[in-house]
C-alpha positions in Angstrom: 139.2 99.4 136.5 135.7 97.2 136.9 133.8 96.8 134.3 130.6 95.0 134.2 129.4 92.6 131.8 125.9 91.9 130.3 124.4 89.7 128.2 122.6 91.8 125.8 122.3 88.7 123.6 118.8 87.6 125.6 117.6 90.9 126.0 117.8 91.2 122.0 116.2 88.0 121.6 113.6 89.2 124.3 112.7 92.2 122.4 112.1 90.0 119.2 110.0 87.5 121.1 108.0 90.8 122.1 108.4 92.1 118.6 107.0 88.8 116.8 104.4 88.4 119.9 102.9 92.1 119.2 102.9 91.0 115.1 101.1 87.9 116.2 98.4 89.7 117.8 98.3 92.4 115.6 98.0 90.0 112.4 94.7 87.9 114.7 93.0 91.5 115.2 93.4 92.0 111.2 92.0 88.8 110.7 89.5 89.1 113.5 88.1 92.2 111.7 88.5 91.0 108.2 86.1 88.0 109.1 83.6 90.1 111.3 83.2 92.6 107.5 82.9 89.2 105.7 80.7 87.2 108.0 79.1 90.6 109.2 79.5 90.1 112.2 80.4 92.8 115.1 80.8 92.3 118.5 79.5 94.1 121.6 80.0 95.0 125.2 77.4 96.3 127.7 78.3 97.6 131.3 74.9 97.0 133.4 75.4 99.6 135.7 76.8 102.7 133.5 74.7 101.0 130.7 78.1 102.1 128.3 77.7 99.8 125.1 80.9 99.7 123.0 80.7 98.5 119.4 83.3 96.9 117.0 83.5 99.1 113.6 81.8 96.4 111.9 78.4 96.5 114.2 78.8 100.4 113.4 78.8 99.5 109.6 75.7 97.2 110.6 73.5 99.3 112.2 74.5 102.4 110.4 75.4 104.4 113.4 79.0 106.7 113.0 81.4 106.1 115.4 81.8 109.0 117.6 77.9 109.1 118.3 77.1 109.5 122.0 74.6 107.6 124.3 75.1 104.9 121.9 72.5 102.7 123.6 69.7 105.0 123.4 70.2 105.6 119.5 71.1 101.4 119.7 67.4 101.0 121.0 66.0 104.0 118.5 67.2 101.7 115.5 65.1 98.4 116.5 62.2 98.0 114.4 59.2 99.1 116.6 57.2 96.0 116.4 60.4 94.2 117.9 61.5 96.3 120.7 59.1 95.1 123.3 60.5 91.5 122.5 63.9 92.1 122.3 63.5 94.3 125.8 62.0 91.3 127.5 64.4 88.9 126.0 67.2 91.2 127.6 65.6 91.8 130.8 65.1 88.0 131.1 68.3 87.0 130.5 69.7 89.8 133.3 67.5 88.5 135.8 68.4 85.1 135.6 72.0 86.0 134.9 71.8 83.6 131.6 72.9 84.1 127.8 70.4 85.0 125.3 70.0 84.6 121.7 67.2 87.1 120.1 66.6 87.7 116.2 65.5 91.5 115.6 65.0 93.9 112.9 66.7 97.4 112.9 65.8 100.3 110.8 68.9 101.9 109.1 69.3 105.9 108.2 68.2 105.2 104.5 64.9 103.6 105.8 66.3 99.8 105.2 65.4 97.2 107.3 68.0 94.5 108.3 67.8 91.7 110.0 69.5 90.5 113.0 70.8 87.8 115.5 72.2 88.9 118.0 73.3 87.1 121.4 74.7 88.2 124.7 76.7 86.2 127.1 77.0 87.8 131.2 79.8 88.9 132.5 80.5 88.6 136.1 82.2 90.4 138.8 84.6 87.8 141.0 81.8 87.7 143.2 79.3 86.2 140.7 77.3 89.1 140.3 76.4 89.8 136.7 77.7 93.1 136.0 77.8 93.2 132.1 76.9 91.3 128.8 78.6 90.7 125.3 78.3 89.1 122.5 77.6 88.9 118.6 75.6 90.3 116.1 75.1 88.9 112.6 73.4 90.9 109.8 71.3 87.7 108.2 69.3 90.0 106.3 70.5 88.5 103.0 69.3 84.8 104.4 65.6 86.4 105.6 65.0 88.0 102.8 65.5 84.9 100.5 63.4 82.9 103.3 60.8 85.4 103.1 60.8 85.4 99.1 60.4 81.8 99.3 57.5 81.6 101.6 55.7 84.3 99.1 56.7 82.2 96.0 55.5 78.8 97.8 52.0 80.9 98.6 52.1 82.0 94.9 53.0 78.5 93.4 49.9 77.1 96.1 47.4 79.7 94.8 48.5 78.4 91.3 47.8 74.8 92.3 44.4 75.8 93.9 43.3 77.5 91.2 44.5 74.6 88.6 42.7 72.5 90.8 39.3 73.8 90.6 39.7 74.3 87.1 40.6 70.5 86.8 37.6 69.6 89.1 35.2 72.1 86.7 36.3 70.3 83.6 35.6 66.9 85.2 32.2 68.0 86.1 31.8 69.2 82.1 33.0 66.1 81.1 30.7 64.1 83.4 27.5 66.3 81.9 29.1 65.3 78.1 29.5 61.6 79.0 26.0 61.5 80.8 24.7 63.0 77.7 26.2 60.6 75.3 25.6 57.7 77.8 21.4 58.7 77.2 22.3 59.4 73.6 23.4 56.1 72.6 20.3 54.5 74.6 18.2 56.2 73.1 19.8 55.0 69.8 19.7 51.6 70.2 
């Protein structure tokens, strides 16, 4: 009779390491994508030569694009604001010349007709030769943030205007009250 003896004791304890490893890095995806919905925030990855861009579901959310749609990158491009597009190409285009990172801030138009704001930056990826064969990076919605900057440039107009106004005013008063004094000045001369 030969029998044969293993330790199963370290392969169980292998398979829980692998177990709690697996829960570890499912739990940091959950988190991952609970702070990109919070911060919204998606990330991105563009392949140069395929020009295949793949989304998280948050930039989805962002942009208002569904999932499944094809030629992402085309409809990607069909969503920046038209007054924006020829800066955000160049910016782009730039950075893949030089093989650098970019940071560019962009609107988009959603489905509804909305327009968000965006900053977005991209980061090259290279081949092991050095060659720059893709980009990623992040995009934040900061509409919320430009839209308060841009009601507080129109209320620091508005309050100026005020000011202006208040200030001629002021300044035609003065002049009336010169014209008064000057006449009571030659008033009480005259008196005397």
């Amino acid at each position: 009779l030969i029998g044969i003896f293993r330790d199963s004791s370290r392969e169980k304890n292998l398979e829980q390491k692998i177990t709690l490893n697996e829960n570890k890095l499912d739990f940091a995806e959950l988190i991952l994508e609970i702070s990109q919905k919070l911060a919204k925030i998606g990330t991105w990855r563009f392949d140069l030569k395929t020009y295949d861009l793949s989304w998280t579901e948050t930039l989805y959310q962002i942009y208002d694009i569904p999932e499944d749609t094809p030629n992402l990158y085309e409809v990607f491009l069909s969503r920046i604001h038209p007054e924006d597009l020829t800066n955000f190409n160049t910016t782009f285009e730039s950075a893949v010349q030089t093989g650098s990172s970019y940071t560019v801030i962009h609107r988009a138009i959603r489905r509804n007709g909305q327009v968000i704001y965006l900053s977005g930056n991209g980061h090259p990826i290279r081949s092991p030769e050095g060659e720059v064969v893709g980009y990623f990076g992040l995009c934040q919605d900061i509409s919320d943030l430009k839209y308060t900057q841009i009601e507080l440039e129109r209320s620091n107009r508005s309050l100026e205007d005020k000011v202006r106004e208040r200030t001629r005013e002021l300044e035609m008063s003065s002049q009336k009250m010169k014209v008064v004094l000057e006449q009571l000045q030659l008033q009480n001369e005259q008196l005397q």
